[in-house]
N, C-alpha and C positions, 0 to 999 in steps of 0.2 A: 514533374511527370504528369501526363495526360492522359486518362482514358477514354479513347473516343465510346467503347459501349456504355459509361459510365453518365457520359455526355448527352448519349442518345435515349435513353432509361429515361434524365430527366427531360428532355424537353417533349418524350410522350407522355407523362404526369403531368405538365404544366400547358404544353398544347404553346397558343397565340402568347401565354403569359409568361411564360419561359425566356431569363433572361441568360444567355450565350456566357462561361466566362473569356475573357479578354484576352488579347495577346498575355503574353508573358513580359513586357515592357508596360503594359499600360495598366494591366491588375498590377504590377509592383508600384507603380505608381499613385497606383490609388489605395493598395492599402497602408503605404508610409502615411498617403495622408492623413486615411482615417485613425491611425494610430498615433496621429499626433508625434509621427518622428521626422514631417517636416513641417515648417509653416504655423509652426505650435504657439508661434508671436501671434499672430493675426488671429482673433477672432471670425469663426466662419459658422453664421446660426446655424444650417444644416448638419453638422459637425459637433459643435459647442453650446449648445443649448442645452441647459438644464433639464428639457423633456426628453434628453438621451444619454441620461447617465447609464453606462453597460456595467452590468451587477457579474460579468461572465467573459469569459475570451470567446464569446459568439459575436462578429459583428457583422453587418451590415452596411457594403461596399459598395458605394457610387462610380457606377461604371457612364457609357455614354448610350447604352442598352439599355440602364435602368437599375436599382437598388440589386444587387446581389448576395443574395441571403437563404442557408448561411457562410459564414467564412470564420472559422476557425483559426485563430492565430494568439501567438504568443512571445514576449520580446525576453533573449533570454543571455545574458553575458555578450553581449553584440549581436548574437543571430537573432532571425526572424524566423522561427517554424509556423508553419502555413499548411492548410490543407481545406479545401473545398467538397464538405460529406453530400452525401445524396439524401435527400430527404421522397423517400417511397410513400409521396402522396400530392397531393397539391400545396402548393404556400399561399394561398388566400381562402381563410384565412393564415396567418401562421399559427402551425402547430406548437404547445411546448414544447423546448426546449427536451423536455424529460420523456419525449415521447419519439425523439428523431435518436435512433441505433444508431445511424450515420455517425452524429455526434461525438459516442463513446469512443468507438471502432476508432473514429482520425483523433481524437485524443492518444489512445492507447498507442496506435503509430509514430504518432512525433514525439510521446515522451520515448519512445522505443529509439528513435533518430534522435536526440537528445545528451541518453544514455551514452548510445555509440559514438557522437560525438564530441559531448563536451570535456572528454578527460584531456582532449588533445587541444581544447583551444587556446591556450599559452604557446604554442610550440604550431606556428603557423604552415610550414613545412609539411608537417604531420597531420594535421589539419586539411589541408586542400588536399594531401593523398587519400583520405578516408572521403571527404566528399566527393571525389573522384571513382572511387569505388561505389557511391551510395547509387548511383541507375543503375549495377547492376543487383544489388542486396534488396531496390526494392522488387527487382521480378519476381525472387524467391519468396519477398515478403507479402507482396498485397500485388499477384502478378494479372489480375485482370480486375483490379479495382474495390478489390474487398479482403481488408486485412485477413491473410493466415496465419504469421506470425509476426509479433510486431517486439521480439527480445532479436531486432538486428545487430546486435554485438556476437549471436549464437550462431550468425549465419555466416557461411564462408563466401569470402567475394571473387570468386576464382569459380570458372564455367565445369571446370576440369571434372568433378565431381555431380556434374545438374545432367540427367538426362532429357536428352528434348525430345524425345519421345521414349516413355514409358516401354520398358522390353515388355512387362506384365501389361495387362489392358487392365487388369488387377488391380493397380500398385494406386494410391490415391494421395491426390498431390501435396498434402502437407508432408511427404516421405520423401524430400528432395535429393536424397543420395540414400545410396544403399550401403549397406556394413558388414566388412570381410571379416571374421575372427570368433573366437569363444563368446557365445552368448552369456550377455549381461546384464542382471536388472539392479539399478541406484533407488531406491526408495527414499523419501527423508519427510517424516511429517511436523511439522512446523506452528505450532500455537502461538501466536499474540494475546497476550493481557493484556487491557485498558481496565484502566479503575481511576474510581476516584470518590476519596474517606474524607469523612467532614468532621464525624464525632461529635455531633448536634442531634439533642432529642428530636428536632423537628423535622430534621435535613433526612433523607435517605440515604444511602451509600449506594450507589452503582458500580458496576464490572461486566464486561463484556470479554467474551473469547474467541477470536476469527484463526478457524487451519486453514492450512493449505498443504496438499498432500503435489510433494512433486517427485518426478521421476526422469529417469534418465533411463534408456532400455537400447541396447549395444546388442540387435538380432537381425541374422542374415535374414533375406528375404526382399522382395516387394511387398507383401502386405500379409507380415505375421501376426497371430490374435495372440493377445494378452490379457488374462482376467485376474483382476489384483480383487482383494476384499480386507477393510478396514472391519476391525472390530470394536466390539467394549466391552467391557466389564458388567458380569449381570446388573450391576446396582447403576449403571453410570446413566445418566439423561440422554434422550438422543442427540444426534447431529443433528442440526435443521439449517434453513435456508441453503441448501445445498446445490453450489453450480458447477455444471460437468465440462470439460470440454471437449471441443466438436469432432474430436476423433472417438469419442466414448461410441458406442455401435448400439446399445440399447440397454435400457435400467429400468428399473421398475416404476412405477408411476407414482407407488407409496412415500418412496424415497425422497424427490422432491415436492412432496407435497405440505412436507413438517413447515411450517414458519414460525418464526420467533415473535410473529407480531399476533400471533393466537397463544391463548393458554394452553399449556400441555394437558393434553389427557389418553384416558389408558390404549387408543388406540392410535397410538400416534406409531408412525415405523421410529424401531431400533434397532435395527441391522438383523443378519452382520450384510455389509452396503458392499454389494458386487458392483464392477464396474469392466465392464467386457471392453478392448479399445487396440485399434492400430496408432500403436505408438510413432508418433513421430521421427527424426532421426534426431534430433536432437534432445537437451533435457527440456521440459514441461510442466507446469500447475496440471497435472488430473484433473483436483475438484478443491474447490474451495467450501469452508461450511462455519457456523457459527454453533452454537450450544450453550446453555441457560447454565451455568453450575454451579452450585448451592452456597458455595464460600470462595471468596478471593482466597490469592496462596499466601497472602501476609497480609495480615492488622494491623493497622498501627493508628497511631494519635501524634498529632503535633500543635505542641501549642507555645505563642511568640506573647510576652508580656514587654510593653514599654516601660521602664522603670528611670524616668530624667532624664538621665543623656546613656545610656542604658539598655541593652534588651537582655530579658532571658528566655532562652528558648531551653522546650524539652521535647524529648521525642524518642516515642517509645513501639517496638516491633513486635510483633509475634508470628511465628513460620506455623499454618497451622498443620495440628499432626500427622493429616491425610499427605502432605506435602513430601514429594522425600529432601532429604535433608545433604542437597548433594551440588554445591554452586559451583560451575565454570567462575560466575565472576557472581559479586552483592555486593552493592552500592549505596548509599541512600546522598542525595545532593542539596543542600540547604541553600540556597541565593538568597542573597539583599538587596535588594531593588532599592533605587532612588535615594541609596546612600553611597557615603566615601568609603574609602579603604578599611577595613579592619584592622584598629588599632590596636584594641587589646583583648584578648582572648582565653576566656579561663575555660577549663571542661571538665568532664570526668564520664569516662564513657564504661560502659558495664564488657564488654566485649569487642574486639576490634579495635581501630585505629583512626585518628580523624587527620585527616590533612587538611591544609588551609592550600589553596588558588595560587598562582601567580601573581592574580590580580587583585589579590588581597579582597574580593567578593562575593565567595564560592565555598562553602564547607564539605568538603568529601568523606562520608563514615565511611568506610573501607571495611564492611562485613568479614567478607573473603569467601572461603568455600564451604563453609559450615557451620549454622546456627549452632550454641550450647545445646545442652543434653536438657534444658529448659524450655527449649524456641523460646526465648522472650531476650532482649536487649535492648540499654536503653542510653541514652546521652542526654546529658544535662550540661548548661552552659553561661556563659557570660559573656556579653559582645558590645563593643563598643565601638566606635569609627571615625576618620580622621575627616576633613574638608574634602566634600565629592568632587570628582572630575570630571571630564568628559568621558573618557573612556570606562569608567563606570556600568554596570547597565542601570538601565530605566526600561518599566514598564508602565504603563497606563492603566493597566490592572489592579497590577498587583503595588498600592498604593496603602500607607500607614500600617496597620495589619495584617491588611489580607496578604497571605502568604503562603506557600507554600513547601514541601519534600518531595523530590520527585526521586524515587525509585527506578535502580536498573540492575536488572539480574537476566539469570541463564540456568535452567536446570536443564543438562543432557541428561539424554536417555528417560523421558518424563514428557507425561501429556498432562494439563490439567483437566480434561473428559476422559483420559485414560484409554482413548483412542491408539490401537496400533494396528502393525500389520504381521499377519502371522506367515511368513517366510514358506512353510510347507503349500498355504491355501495360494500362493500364486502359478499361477496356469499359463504354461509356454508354449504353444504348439507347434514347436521345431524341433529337428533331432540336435541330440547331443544335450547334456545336463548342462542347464545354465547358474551360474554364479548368480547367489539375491542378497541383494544386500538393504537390511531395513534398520532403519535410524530416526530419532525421534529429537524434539525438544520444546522447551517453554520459554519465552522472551516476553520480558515486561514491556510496555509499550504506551507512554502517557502515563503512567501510574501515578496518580498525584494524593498523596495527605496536607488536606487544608489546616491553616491554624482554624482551629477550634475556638477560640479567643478573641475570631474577627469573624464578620459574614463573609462568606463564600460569593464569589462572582457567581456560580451557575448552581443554582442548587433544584433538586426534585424533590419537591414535598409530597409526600403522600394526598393520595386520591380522596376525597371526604365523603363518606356515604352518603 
């Protein structure tokens, strides 16, 4: 798809220097080249030369007008997702990379076309109907050249519901159809844990928490106001690095000002975080945000000893108290790298169950939905292994020692900042009482315990006065 104002934007930032893109036969042409998906025999210095090794899916396209840059592309289960960002400023020099928005925006887009299409590409039928639908999903998506919505699986491909001219002069265009029935708001706030435990005096431990607060809101109208407000617990750190989205109508300046990349101090904003906004018609991220919090939601230690032809590993948990103690699912995954099958295997676990793999590779602790009345549990073992295969894994990492427990769990109804939304403070301004529904949870995410007993691939040593 083509935007000619998107066209025109650039070649009044670039003037004389401004290079045209190309037919639609001859830019495909030339980015299989540069892609090396035809012609990949022959060496072509322009192409293949060592001073253009690309660290990124930004490249730089040889047309007969001249280098075309940038061009975004990605090679993905046989497709090519492709898209040409605008860069709002000159390219000579060129700017970072980290500084063209264009960039983000046609990322966010194709993984959006990605999504929507790749559950179907086995099933080729089904396939060419969804790309056949995709001119019209992107009018509603990025309808004059600049992503509005780019979750195109949420969009309906059928005109029946799009008005082409707004009844309201009101109504603002991310509200691509309007909704007959009982006012509804879907709330669901959502935390990711990353962590990662070394259990070295010299090593530090890291943990990160990223929300995302989304919503779904089923209210008649062209353009009716919604004011949701998240809260916390007196004692709880605040929210920081906090991003809104572009239906939010206005917030306070304090709110985004918190960053994770300064030190907390006492005047930093702590809510409670309004966020006034004409909901879209479909569901939505609000805002996204991160938060500093004093303790991960589990401890643990692991450590891998080689003893001859031999390993023992031990590995030990603790839920801490603040924690509630209430798992949809708890996991903890033990892999072997760079070895054969599990030949013999002795254990004795404090709690829960351990399964072995299919692929005789893979140790499952199977926690389940409830730490003891101790939080603490623990597994101890004996592992031995047959002639490695191919089908094996290997890592390049994770070599002799180094190794790891990766953790995966789920506490509903649970924030680890303690972050919610209080059902009463949300504000509809339509008639009739609308239905609120607010929902919460914690999902581990990366969570990794190093053996203690080898060096850690990445580690953060403390800062030295």
């Amino acid at each position: 798809r083509r935007y000619p104002t998107v066209e025109l934007r650039a070649e009044t930032f670039n003037g004389s220097t401004h290079v045209p893109v190309p037919s639609d036969s001859a830019f495909l042409k030339a980015l299989l080249f540069e892609l090396r998906l035809v012609d990949d025999h022959v060496f072509v210095e322009q192409r293949d030369t060592c001073t253009r090794i690309n660290h990124s899916s930004v490249y730089s396209v040889s047309t007969a007008a001249g280098e075309l840059w940038p061009v975004l592309a990605f090679h993905k289960s046989g497709l090519i997702y492709a898209c040409v960002p605008l860069v709002e400023g000159t390219l000579e020099p060129r700017p970072p990379l980290l500084t063209v928005s264009g960039l983000s925006q046609g990322l966010a887009l194709l993984l959006g076309i990605m999504d929507y299409i790749s559950p179907s590409r086995k099933n080729e039928a089904e396939m060419n109907t969804k790309i056949g639908k995709l001119r019209n999903l992107l009018i509603q998506a990025c309808p004059l050249g600049t992503p509005l919505n780019t979750n195109i699986r949420s969009l309906n491909s059928s005109f029946e519901d799009i008005q082409e001219m707004p009844a309201d002069k009101d109504q603002p265009a991310w509200r691509s159809s309007t909704y007959k029935g009982k006012p509804q708001v879907n709330v669901c706030i959502t935390e990711k844990v990353k962590c990662m435990q070394y259990d070295q005096r010299d090593v530090v431990d890291t943990w990160q928490v990223y929300g995302a607060v989304n919503c779904k809101c089923d209210i008649e109208g062209s353009a009716p106001n919604v004011t949701l407000s998240l809260n916390l617990p007196s004692n709880a750190p605040p929210l920081q690095d906090i991003v809104v989205h572009h239906c939010v109508t206005s917030v306070d300046p304090a709110m985004l000002m918190s960053t994770s990349a300064e030190p907390l101090h006492d005047s930093v904003y702590n809510g409670p975080y309004k966020f006034p906004f004409i909901p879209p018609s479909d569901s939505f991220n609000l805002c996204y945000y991160t938060s500093q919090v004093p303790v991960p939601p589990i401890l643990g230690c692991y450590q891998l000893v080689e003893e001859g032809s031999q390993i023992k590993i031990t590995v030990n948990l603790k839920l801490h108290e603040s924690i509630k103690n209430s798992f949809e699912y708890c996991e903890a995954r033990i892999p072997f790298f760079n070895r054969g099958p599990i030949a013999q295997l002795e254990y004795k676990v404090s709690y829960g169950q351990l399964d072995l793999s299919r692929e005789k590779s893979l140790l499952v602790w199977v926690i389940g939905q409830k730490f003891p009345k101790s939080l603490e549990v623990s597994l101890t073992g004996t592992v031995s292994f047959g002639t490695a295969g191919k089908e094996h894994p290997t890592d390049y990492v994770c070599t002799g020692n180094t190794a790891y427990v990766k953790l995966y769990f789920r506490i509903p109804d649970f924030t680890l900042t303690g972050c919610y939304v209080d059902q009463h403070s949300v504000q509809i301004f339509v008639p009739g009482k609308p239905k609120i529904t607010a929902s919460r949870e914690l999902i581990s995410s990366d969570y990794y315990l190093w053996n203690s007993k080898a060096p850690a691939p990445m580690v953060y040593k403390p800062l030295l006065d």
